[in-house]
Every structure is written in structure tokens, then in C-alpha cells.
N, C-alpha and C positions, 0 to 999 in steps of 0.2 A: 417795789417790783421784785428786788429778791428777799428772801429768808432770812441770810446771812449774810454777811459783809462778807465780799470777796477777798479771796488768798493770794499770795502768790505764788508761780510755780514751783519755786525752792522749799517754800513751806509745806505745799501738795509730797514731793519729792520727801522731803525730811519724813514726812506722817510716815509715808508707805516706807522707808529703810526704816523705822521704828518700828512698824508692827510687823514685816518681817522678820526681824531680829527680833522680837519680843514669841513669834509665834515657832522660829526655827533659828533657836539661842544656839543647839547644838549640831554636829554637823550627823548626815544622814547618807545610809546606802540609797544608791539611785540606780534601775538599768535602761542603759539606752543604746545607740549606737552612733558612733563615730561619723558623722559624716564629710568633715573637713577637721585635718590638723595642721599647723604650720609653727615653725620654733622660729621665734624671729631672733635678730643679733643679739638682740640683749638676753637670750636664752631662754625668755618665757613662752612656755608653749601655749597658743591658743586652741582650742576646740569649736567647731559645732555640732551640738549634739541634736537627734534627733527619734522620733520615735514612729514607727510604722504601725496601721492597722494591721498589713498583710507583709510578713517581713521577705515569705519567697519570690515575691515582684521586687526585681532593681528597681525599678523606675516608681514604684509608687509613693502614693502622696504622703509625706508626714502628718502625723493627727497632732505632733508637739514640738516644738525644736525649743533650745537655749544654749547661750553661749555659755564656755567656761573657758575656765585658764588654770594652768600650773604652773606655779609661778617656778623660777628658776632655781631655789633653795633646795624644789623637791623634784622637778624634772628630772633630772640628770640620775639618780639613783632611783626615781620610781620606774624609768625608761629602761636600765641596765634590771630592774629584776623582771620585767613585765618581759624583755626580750630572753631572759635566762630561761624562763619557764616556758614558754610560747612558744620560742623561736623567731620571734621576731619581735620588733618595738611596737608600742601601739599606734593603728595606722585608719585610713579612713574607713570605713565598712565594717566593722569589727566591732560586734555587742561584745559593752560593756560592765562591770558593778564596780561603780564609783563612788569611793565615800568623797559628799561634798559639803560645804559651808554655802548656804544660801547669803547671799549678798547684795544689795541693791544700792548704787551710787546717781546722788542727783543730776550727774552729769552722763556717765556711761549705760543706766537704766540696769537691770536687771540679768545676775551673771551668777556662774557657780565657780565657787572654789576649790577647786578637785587637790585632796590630798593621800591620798590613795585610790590605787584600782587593783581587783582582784583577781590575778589571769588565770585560777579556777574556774572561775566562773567562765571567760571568756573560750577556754579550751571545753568547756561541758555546753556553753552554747554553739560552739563549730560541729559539736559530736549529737547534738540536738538539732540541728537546722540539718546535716547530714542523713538521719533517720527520718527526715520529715517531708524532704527530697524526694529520698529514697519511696518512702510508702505513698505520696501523691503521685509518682510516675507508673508506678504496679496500679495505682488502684485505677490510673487514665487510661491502663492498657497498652501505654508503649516502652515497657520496660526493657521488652526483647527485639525491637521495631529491627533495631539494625544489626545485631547481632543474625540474623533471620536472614541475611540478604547474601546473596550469593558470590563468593568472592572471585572474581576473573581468574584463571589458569593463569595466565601470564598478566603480572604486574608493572608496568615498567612508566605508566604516565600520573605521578603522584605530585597531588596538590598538598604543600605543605603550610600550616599555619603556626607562625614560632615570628620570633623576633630576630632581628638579622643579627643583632649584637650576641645574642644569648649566645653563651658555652656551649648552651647541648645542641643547637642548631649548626654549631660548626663543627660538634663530633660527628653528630649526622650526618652532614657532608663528606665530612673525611674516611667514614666508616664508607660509604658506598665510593669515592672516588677510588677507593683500592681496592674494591671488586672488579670482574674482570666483565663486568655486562654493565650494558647500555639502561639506568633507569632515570627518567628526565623526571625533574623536578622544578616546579614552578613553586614561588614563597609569595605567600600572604601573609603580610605582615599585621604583626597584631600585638598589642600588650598581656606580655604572659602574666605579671602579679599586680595587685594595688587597687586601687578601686576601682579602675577604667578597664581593669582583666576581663572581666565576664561579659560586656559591650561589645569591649573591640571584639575579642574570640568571635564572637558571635556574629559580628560585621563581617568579619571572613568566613565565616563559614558563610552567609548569605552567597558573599562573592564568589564560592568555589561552586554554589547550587546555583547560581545563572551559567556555569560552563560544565555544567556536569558533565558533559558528554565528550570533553578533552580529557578527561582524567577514569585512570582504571577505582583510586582510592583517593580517600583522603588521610592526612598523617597531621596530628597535633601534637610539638615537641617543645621540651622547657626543659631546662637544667633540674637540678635539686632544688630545693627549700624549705625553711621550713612550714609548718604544719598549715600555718597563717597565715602564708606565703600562697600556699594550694589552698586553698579556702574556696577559692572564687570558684573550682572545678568541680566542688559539694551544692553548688548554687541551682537551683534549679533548673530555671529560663536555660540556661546552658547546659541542663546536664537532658534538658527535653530537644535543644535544638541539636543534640548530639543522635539519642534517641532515634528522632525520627529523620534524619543526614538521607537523605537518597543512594550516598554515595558509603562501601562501608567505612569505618574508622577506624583509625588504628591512634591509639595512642601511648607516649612516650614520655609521661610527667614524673620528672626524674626525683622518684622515693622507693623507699626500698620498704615501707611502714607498710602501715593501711592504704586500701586503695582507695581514689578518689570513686564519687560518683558516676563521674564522667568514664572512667575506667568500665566501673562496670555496664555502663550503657552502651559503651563501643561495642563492637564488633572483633576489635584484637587488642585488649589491652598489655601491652611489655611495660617493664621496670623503667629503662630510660630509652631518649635519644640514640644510642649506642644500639643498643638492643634492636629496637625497630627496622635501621637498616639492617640489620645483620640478617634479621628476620626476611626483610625482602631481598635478601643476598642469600638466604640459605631457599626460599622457591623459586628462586632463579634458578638455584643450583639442579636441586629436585624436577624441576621442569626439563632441564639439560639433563638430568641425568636420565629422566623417561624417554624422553627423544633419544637417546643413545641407546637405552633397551631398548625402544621400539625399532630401532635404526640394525640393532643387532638381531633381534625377530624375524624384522622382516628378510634381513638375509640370507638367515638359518630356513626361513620359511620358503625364498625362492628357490634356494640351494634342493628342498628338499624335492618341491613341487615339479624343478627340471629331472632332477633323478627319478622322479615317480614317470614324469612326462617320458623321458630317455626310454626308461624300462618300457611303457604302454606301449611306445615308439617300435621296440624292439620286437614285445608280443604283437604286433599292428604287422610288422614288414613280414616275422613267421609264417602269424595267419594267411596274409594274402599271397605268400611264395606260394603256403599249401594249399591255397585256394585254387590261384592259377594255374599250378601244375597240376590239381585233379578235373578242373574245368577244361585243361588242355585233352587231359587224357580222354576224359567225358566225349569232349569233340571228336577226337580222334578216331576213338569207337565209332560214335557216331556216323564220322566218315567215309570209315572203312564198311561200316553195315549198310550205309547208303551207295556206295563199290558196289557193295554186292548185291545188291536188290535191284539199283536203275536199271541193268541192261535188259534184266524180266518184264520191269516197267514199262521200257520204253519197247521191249518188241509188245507187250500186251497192248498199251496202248496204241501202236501203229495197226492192229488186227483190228481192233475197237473201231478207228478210224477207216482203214481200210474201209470194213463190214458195212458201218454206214455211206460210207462215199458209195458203194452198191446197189445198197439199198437206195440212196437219193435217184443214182445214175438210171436204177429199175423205175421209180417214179417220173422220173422227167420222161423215159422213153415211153412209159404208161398215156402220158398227158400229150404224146405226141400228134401233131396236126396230122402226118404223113400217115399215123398208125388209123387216126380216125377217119382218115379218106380213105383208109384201105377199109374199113369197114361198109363202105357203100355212101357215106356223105361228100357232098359238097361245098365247097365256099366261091359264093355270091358277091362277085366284087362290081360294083358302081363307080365308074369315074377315081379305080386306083383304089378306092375305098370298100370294105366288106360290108354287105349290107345285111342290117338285123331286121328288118319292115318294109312289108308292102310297099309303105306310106312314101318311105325312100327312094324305090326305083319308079312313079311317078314322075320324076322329072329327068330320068336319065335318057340317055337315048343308045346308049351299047351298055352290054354286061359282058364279065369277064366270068367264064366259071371253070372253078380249077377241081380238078378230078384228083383222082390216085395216079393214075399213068397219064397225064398228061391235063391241060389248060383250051380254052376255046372261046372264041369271041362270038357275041350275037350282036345285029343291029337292030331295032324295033324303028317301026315306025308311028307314027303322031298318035294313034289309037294307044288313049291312058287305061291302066285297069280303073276300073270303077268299084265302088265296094261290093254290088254286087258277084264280082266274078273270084272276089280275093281267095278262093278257096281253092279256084281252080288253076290248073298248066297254062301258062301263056303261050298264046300262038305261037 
């Protein structure tokens, strides 16, 4: 059934530590990156090493991982020069070039033995992952996203993201509690270095863009450190969610070297913690001190305006004294000219009057009944009434007829005119 007589797994085990050792006798440069270290009591330090397809993703997936160790012999002085040069010890997140002894133990399986590491390399790959940062956010187009964003006149409700413990979170503090304005600060707490720096930051910044609308800014502060220390702020994912922040940024990562990425993506980047208040302590000020020249403007301005107004006032009351007294004199004249002319008026007008009331009085007596009777007519009165027709004195039985010098009654008896006779004198 099989080929070969089966092994056992120590004998499996033995071959493969043979022919690693046989294919990798001497020890070799490797790079990779850090991804867990821990020094345990007995002073050896462990590693896990790992290697990325895409190194600007925190989060992506290893294409390699292996364990290694240093052991205690070489720790302690490979740690004191890796931290001399760098500024810091070697820590998780941090490419590597490690010369290693490949090793494989029938029991423990497959590990390296790191006897050196190079922190050239590791300072030229910070200054490499920075420039690579850098030219993926210009080439994505939001290099200047927040920088772009309009910064409030008055500053005074700032979301801070730093760690409560940190130094320069408590200069921060102390720089603004001795200012003489009001600027509220709410802390979002976050890990400023280490491998969990560029995460957390990042978790707050989330949490400060679900309340944007409580805050004028946002501020990210950390003490000094060194270079290694600030690493995480060259990172990309963070230097994009910085980037594109809704809100602008101000930051305060305390170096006085090179500036971080992050720096440059902000909207305001200062030296340190220190600095940044001071900063929103010096537009406060500036702020106050516009309101005090506006304050002083506008008084110089009303000052002037009632003087201007005063004066018009003055030329306003001249005009109209000299108005009134030439409108009075005007009247006056007028007056006195109308003195002199009504009494003309009023006799013309009374002759006017007269004249007609004459002439009326000539017409009435013209149309007079008594003048007409004196001409030779008559009026024909029936039952009180003047009669204009024949047709009329048919049913009377007296007429009344009034003369010029005097009036006369007739009786008629039952004999009617008939139309026959209507032309002629009645009996």
C-alpha cells in the first residue's frame, strides 16, 4: 500500500532542521516588519515578524509572517544602539533589516535568530513610507482638502484628540487656563505612539465627525519624541482621514525637526501643544482686539454723524427762520394789496349785482299777468281754476273772468258748446 516505510514525526522534524541548516549554514539580511515584540523575565526578546503586499494599509493582510527571538546575550545592547540612532527601541510597526540565523527546532518548529538589526535602514524606511504617503495623497487630490476650509472668526469650542496622561496635553491645558477667554474643550482620548497610535487617532477623529457640529475646530496634541515615536503621523490612512476632517485641524506633535505628514495635511500646523493654545489665545485676542477698533469706529463714527447731523440741524432751522419770515412778509404784502383792492371789489361787485337784480326785477315785471291784462286779455277761470280749452268749460256751470280793472262772474245755463260753435262768443 505505501512506497516506503513510514517515519516518525521526529525523524520528519530532524530531515527538515538538516536541510535548513545545510541550505542556510550562514546567517542572512532579511526586511520585514515588526509586528508583536515582548521581552519576557528572563530577558529574551520575542518577535513576530511579518510582511505586507500593500505596507500603506494598517490593517492589511500579511503575504509572510515568522517568529523570531533575541536572545538575552544580544538584546540589551542591540536595544541601547537601535534606540541611540532612532530614538527609540525597536518596537511593533517598524520595518526592519535584520540579520538572522535561520533555525528549526523539532519541538518549537520554525523561528529566526536575530543577531543584529540595522536602524539605517529602519530611519530610510520612515523617510520612504513618508514620501509615499505624501505623493498617494496629491496624486488622490486631497492633499489640500482641509487646509481649503474656512476657519471660524471666533474659535472657542475645540474637540481635542491627545491622551489625558500625556505632557503636552497638560501644557495645553495650562497654556489656555491662563488666558483670560472662555475656549471649551472637550478630550478624545486616544493612543498618541506605538502600534495602536494610528487606529486609535483615527477612532477619534471618527467620534469628533459624528458631532461636528458642537465644535468650531479640531486640535491633535502629543508631547515630543522621537522620530519613531511620530511614525504613525507619516501613515497614511491617518494622514488621509486628517486630509479630508470636515472640521479644520490644527495640530501640535511636539518636534521641532521635520514635519509630520499629518502636519502637512492639517489646516494649522504648530511646533507643539504649547504653541497651539497660544495660537487660539493669540485669535481670541486679535478677535477682541477688532471688536475694540470696531467698537472705537463706530463711536468716532457716531460722534461724527451727530456733528454732521447738529450742523444740517442748524442750516435746517436758518433755512426755515428765512423761509418763514419771507413767506410771512410775502403774506403780508399780499394782505395789505388785498386792503387795498377789496373795497373796489366789493362796491364793483355790489353795481354788478345791483345791475342785475334790475334787470331781473325789469323781467319779472315784463312777464307780469296785471301788465298783460292791461293789454287787452283776459283770464278764464272755471270753478277757481284758469281755463286753457273749450273742452273744460263744458261741464262748468259759472266762469269767473278777471279783467285789468276789475273781475265778473257769469252763470250759463244747461245749453253745452257743441264743437260746432267752439269758434264762436257764448251767449
Amino acid at each position: 500500500m505505501f512506497s516506503a516505510a513510514p517515519i516518525p514525526l521526529s525523524e520528519l522534524q530532524r530531515r527538515v532542521r538538516e536541510v535548513l541548516a545545510e541550505q542556510f549554514p550562514l546567517p542572512l539580511w532579511i526586511t520585514a516588519e515588526i509586528s508583536e515584540l515582548k521581552v519576557n523575565r528572563s530577558g529574551h526578546c520575542y518577535l513576530e515578524l511579518i510582511e505586507k503586499a500593500d505596507r500603506t494599509e494598517a490593517d492589511g493582510i500579511p503575504t509572510a509572517q515568522a517568529r523570531a527571538v533575541v536572545w538575552r546575550s544580544v538584546w540589551p545592547r542591540l536595544a541601547s544602539y537601535f534606540e541611540a540612532e532612532t530614538g527609540a527601541p525597536p518596537a511593533a510597526g517598524m520595518q526592519i533589516l535584520a540579520q538572522v540565523l535561520v533555525t528549526y527546532h523539532e519541538r518549537y518548529g520554525f523561528s529566526l535568530q536575530i543577531n543584529d538589526i540595522d536602524p539605517a535602514f529602519t530611519l530610510g524606511d520612515m523617510a520612504r513610507q513618508r514620501r509615499e504617503t505624501i505623493a498617494r495623497l496629491q496624486r488622490e487630490g486631497v492633499w489640500e482638502l482641509n487646509r481649503l476650509l474656512p476657519l471660524p472668526t471666533v474659535i472657542q469650542r475645540v474637540a481635542v484628540i491627545s491622551s489625558p496622561q500625556a505632557a503636552g496635553y497638560r501644557d495645553f491645558r495650562k497654556e489656555l487656563a491662563a488666558s483670560p477667554y472662555r475656549i471649551e474643550t472637550t478630550l478624545f482620548e486616544a493612543v498618541m505612539q506605538g502600534a495602536g497610535a494610528e487606529a486609535s487617532v483615527i477612532a477619534a477623529l471618527c467620534a469628533v465627525a459624528e458631532r461636528q457640529e458642537d465644535f468650531d475646530a479640531a486640535v491633535i496634541v502629543r508631547g515630543g519624541g522621537s522620530q519613531s515615536d511620530l511614525n504613525c503621523f507619516n501613515a497614511y490612512r491617518l494622514s488621509a482621514y486628517i486630509a479630508q476632517f470636515p472640521l479644520p485641524v490644527l495640530t501640535g506633535i511636539g518636534h521641532d525637526k521635520d514635519e509630520s505628514v499629518a502636519d502637512l495635511v492639517a489646516h494649522t500646523p504648530l511646533k507643539t501643544p504649547t504653541a497651539v493654545a497660544a495660537w487660539l489665545v493669540d485669535r481670541m485676542a486679535g478677535v477682541e482686539a477688532r471688536l475694540d477698533t470696531a467698537a472705537l469706529q463706530l463711536h468716532d463714527i457716531t460722534l461724527q454723524t451727530m456733528r454732521r447731523t447738529e450742523l444740517q440741524l442748524e442750516q435746517l432751522r436758518g433755512t426755515l427762520h428765512r423761509s418763514a419770515a419771507e413767506g410771512l412778509t410775502r403774506e403780508r404784502l399780499r394782505l395789505e394789496h388785498l386792503a387795498t383792492i377789496l373795497p373796489e371789489r366789493v362796491r364793483t361787485r355790489l353795481r354788478q349785482e345791483t345791475l342785475r337784480l334790475q334787470n331781473a326785477e325789469e323781467g319779472i315785471a315784463a312777464a307780469s299777468p296785471q301788465r298783460i291784462l292791461r293789454l287787452g286779455f283776459a283770464i278764464v277761470r272755471a270753478e277757481g281754476r284758469a281755463v286753457r280749452s273749450v273742452e273744460a268749460l263744458r261741464s262748468s256751470r259759472s266762469l269767473t273772468i278777471e279783467l285789468a280793472d276789475g273781475t265778473c262772474s257769469i252763470d250759463r245755463d244747461d245749453t253745452s258748446l257743441s264743437p260746432a260753435n267752439r269758434q264762436h262768443n257764448l251767449p
